[in-house]
N, C-alpha and C positions, 0 to 999 in steps of 0.2 A: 132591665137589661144589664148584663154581666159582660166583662171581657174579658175572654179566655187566651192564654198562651202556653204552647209545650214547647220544649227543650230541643235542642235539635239533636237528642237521643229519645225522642217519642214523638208518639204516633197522638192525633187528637181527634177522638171519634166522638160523633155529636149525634145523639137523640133524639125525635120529636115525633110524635105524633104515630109512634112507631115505627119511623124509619130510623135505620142508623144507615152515619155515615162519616166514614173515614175524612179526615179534612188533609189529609198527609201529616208528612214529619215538620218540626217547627212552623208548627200552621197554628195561627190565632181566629178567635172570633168571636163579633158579641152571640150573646146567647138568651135568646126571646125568651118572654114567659112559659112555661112547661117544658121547658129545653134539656136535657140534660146530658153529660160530660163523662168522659172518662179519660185518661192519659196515659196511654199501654205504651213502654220503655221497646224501643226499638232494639236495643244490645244483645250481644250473647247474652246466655243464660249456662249455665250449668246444674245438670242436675245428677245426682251420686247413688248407685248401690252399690251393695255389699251381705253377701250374706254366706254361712254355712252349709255347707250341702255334702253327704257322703255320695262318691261315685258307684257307679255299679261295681266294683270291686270293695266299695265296702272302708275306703278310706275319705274320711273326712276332711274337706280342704275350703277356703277361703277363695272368696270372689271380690273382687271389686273392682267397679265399672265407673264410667263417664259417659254420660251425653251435651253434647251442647249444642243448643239449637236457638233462634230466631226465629220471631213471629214475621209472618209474612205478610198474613191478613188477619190486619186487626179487626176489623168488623166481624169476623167466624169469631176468632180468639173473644172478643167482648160478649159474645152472645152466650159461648161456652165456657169463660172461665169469669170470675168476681174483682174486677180490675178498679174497684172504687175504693178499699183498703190498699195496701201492700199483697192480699191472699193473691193474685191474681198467677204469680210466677209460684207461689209455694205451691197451688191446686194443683199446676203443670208440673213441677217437679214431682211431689208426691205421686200422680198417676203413671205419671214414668217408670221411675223407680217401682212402683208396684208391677209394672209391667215385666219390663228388664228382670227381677226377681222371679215372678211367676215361669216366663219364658224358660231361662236360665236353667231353674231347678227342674223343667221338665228335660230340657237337653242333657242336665250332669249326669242324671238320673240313668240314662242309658249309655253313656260313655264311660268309660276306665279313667282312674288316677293319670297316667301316660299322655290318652287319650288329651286331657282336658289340658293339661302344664303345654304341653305341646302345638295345638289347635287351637287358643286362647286368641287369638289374633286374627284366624282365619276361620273357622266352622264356629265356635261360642261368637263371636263379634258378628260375621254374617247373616247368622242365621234370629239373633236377637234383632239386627238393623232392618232386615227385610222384612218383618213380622211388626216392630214399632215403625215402622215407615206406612207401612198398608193401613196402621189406622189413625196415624197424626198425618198422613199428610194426603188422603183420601180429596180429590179434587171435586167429586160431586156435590149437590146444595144440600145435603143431610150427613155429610160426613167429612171428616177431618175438623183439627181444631185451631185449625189456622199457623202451624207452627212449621218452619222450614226445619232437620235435622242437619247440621253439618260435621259434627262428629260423632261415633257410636263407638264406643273399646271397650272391650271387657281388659282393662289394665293390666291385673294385678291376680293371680292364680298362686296358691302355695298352701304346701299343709299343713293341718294344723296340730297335727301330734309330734309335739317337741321329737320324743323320741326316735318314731319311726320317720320321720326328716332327716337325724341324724345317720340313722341306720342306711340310708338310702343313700347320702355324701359319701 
């Protein structure tokens, strides 16, 4: 038998016999034979993209985004993401990010240079939040991955051709 303690920025989900089960935040316990632990960080997280995309106009310009979110329910989070390293928040971040990206470059794709500098705030940010929301944070028992989102921005919009930036100043 083991004694187990998390921080009182983590969560201490406990193992056994295949049940899992959240113990809450700064929650200790010993831990029986075939028991097993994990310690999923209750904190914000941040996770970043950024990528190249020319507009339907034909001008190449620069994205970059922030998410930051908190895990709600660690028991979902445990089951779907490798919380026994540090990968546990990279997995999440990386899926994000590939999200956000995918998303993203299908909306540039039909919008205008104008369009995009413009609505970066309002139609790129919405409609990426709405779309990464429906599938992190999915309330039914096969979906979502346990993660609350409380902020989603596409930042940071600008082009990327020195010149024709200039030209347009």
């Amino acid at each position: 038998m083991s004694f187990i303690k998390a921080s009182p920025s983590e969560y201490l989900v406990v193992g056994k016999n295949g049940d899992i089960k959240n113990l809450g935040i700064a929650a200790s316990a010993y831990l029986w034979h075939r028991s097993t632990y994990v310690l999923i960080p209750s904190t914000q997280q941040e996770a970043h993209f950024q990528m190249t995309q020319e507009s339907s106009d034909g001008v190449p310009l620069r994205f970059k985004g922030i998410v930051i979110y908190r895990i709600s329910e660690p028991e979902v989070a445990s089951k779907r993401f490798n919380f026994s390293g540090v990968k546990g928040h990279e997995e999440i971040n990386a899926l994000i990010s590939h999200f956000c990206l995918g998303e993203l470059r299908a909306i540039v794709s039909q919008m205008r240079m104008k369009e995009c500098i413009e609505e970066r705030k309002t139609t790129l940010t919405d409609a990426i939040e709405s779309e990464l929301r429906k599938v992190v944070e999915t309330g039914d028992k096969n979906g979502g991955w346990g993660i609350e989102l409380d902020v989603v921005q596409v930042a940071q919009v600008y082009i990327v051709d020195e010149e024709l930036r200039q030209q347009l100043e």
